[in-house]
C-alpha positions, 0 to 999 in steps of 0.5 A: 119879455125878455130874452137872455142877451137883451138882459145881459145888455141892460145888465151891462148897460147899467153896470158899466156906467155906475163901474166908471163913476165909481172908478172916477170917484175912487181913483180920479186920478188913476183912471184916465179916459178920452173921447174920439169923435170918429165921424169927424176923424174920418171926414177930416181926415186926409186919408179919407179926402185922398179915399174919395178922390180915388173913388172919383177918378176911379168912377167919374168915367163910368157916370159920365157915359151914364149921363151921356146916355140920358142926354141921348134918351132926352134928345131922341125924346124931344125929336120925337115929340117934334116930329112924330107927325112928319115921321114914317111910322117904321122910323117912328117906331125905331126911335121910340125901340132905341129910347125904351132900350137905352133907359132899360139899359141906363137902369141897369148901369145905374144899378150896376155903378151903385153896387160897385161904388157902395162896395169900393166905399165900404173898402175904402171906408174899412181900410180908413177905419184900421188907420184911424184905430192904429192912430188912436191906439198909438196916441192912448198908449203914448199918453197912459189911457186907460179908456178911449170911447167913441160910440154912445156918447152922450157928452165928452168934455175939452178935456177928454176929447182927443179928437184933435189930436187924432186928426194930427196924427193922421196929418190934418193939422 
């Protein structure tokens, strides 16, 4: 039924809960804990606007030949759609080979722009993410935290929510 790490989950996801309350109750004022709302540092964050407008100077000239592209396709279609009756069949014939080879190969440089924009992302999206850890790590210890979570949460109080003051770390606010 269940096998030995899905246990050791549900062992540890039970345990660490009743752990911290204990810990709270015990000690309330030893223990002190703080939330990071990460999703929000990373889309607030100046590092991650500069992040993206990298990614648009460093792509923006490789979608605009695509587009370019597809205008060139929609034009050879519509001039072949209003004068296939006049056309010889030789030029006919030529207009519809350049359409069908120019969308075999916007299909390929489509695919080809999302697996190399999804990969610099995900560099650029990693590098942002070792910021934002130093910072938040820089802030926990500068302020004696003994626990910062980020994932998982289902509520985090004003209190404990130092989203803030990460984001004014990074230079936000």
């Amino acid at each position: 039924m269940f096998d030995r790490k899905h246990l050791i989950r549900l062992t540890h996801a039970l345990i660490v809960p009743l752990l911290l309350a204990g810990a709270s109750t015990a000690g309330a004022a030893e223990l002190k804990i703080g939330y990071v709302n990460a999703v929000k540092v990373i889309e607030e964050a100046p590092q991650g606007e500069s992040a993206l407008k990298k990614l648009e100077a460093e792509f923006s000239p490789r979608d605009k030949k695509i587009v370019e592209m597809q205008n060139r396709i929609k034009q050879l279609e519509q001039d072949l759609e209003k004068n296939a009756l006049v056309l010889k069949e030789p030029d006919r014939r030529a207009r519809e080979h350049e359409a069908v080879s120019l969308k075999r190969d916007v299909r390929r440089l489509s695919q080809e722009f999302r697996e190399d924009y999804n990969l610099r992302r995900n560099e650029e999206l990693a590098a942002l993410q070792k910021i934002v850890f130093k910072a938040i790590v820089e802030i926990a210890k500068q302020e004696n935290f003994d626990l910062i979570l980020h994932e998982g949460v289902i509520y985090a109080g004003n209190k404990v929510d130092i989203t803030d003051k990460v984001l004014k770390k990074l230079g936000k606010k």
